[in-house]
C-alpha positions in Angstrom: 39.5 -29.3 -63.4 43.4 -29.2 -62.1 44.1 -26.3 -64.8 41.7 -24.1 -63.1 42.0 -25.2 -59.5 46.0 -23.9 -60.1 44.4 -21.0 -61.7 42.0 -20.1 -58.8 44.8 -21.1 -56.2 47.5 -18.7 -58.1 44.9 -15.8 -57.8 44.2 -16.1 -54.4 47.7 -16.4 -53.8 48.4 -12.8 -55.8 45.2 -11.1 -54.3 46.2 -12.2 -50.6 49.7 -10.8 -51.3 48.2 -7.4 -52.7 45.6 -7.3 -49.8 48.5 -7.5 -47.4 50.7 -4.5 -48.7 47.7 -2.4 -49.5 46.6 -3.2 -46.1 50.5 -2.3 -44.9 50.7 1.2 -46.5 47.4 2.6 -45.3 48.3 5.4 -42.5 46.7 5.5 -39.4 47.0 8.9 -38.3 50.8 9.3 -40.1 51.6 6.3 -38.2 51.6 3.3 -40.6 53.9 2.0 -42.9 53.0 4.5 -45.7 56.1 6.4 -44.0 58.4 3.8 -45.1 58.0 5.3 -48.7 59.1 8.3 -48.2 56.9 10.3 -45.9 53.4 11.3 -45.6 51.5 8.6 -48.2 48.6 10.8 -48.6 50.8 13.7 -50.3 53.1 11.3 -52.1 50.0 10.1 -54.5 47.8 12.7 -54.3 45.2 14.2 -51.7 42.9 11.5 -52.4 44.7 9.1 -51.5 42.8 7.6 -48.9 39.7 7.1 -50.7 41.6 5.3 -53.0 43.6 3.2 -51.5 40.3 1.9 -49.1 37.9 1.6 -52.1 41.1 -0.8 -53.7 41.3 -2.8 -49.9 37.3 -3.1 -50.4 37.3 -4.7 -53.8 40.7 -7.1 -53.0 39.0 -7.9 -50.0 35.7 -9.2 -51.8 37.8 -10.6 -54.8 39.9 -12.8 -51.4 36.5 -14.0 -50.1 35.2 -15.2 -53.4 38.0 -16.6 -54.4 38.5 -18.5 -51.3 34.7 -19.9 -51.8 35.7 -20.7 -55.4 38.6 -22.6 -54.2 37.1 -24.8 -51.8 34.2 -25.6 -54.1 36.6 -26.6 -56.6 39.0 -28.4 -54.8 36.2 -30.2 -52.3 36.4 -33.6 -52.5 32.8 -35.8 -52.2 31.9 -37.0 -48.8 30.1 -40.0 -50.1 34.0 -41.5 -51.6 35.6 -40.6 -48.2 32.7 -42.1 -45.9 32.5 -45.4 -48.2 36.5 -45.6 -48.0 36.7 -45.2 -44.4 33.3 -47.7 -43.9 35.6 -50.1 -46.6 38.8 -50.1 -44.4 36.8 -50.7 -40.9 35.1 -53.3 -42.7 38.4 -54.7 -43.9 40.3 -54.3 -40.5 37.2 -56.4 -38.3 37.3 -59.1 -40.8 41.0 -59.5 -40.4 40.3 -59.4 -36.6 37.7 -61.7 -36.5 39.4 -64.0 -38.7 42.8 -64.0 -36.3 
């Protein structure tokens, strides 16, 4: 369960890095940082490019949301362990007090 908790984490990691400069090099009316890379981003890859590059933000945004559900399933830890340990160490703590 580890192996594939660092494997989840390590992909949501990658995909939340990709979302971000995907995200960054959109232009929003010639204004974004698309320019950084050397002008106008929709003539640098093509006319289309704006289709493109919002159908790939749609999918990394769905693969970020499922993998951050995956990751919290598989890293959640039981309620039941937690609740018994914190009943176990109030329990624990009144009988030293009531024994003082």
């Amino acid at each position: 369960m580890a192996a594939l908790s660092i494997i989840l984490l390590v992909l949501f990691v990658l995909v939340s890095l990709l979302l971000i400069f995907v995200i960054a090099i959109q232009s929003e009316d010639d204004s974004g940082l698309g320019g950084v890379f050397g002008g106008n981003s929709n003539t640098v890859f093509g006319g289309n490019t704006n289709k493109v590059i919002n159908k790939i933000t749609t999918y990394l945004v769905i693969a970020f949301f499922v993998l951050a559900v995956l990751v919290a399933f598989v890293n959640k830890s039981s309620e039941d362990s937690i609740l018994k340990t914190a009943k176990s160490s109030a329990v624990a703590t009144a009988t030293t007090e009531a024994g003082n």
